[in-house]
C-alpha positions, 0 to 999 in steps of 0.5 A: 331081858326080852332075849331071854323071854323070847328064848324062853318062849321059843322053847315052849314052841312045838311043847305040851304048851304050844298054842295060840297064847304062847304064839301070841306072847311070843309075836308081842316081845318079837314086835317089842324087840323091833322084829316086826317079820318074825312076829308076824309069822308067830302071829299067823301061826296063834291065828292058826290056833285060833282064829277068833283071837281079836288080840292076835289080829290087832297085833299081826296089823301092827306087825304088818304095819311096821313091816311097811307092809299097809295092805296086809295091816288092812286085811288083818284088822278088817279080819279082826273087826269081823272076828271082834264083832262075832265075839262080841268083842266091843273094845278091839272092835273098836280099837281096830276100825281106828287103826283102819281109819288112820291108816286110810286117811295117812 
């Protein structure tokens, strides 16, 4: 089933489509599908569209993280607190200073 999300996704890429939604759905079944590198990539490429999409920089530091990849977890989620903050975006701000927080103390 996801394979053929993702296919399905990938073939929208570079289309009338393509934007910082479509990279996101495509970075979340990737990291779903335990490839953590290439959602990242997809990641960066929505930031790339928008970079006030809180979601899209929760999600890369999740990508970061199961890369084992803790300074690039960091950054990402201090880039997304920020972004949250500007956008008024109370709950990811939220769920994103956790993140932070766990990841200091482990």
């Amino acid at each position: 089933m996801s394979d053929a999300l993702i296919a399905g996704l990938r073939a929208q890429c570079g289309g009338p489509r393509d934007g910082a939604l479509l990279r996101f759905s495509l970075g979340n079944a990737l990291l779903g599908d335990g490839l953590a590198a290439e959602a990242a990539e997809e990641l960066r490429r929505a930031l790339g569209f928008d970079p006030s999409y809180s979601a899209a920089w929760k999600l890369l530091g999740k990508a970061c993280l199961a890369m084992t990849d803790r300074a690039g977890a960091a950054d990402a989620w201090r880039q997304g607190v920020a972004v949250a903050q500007q956008r008024g975006d109370k709950q990811a701000e939220r769920e994103m200073a956790v993140f932070l927080r766990r990841l200091d103390r482990s």
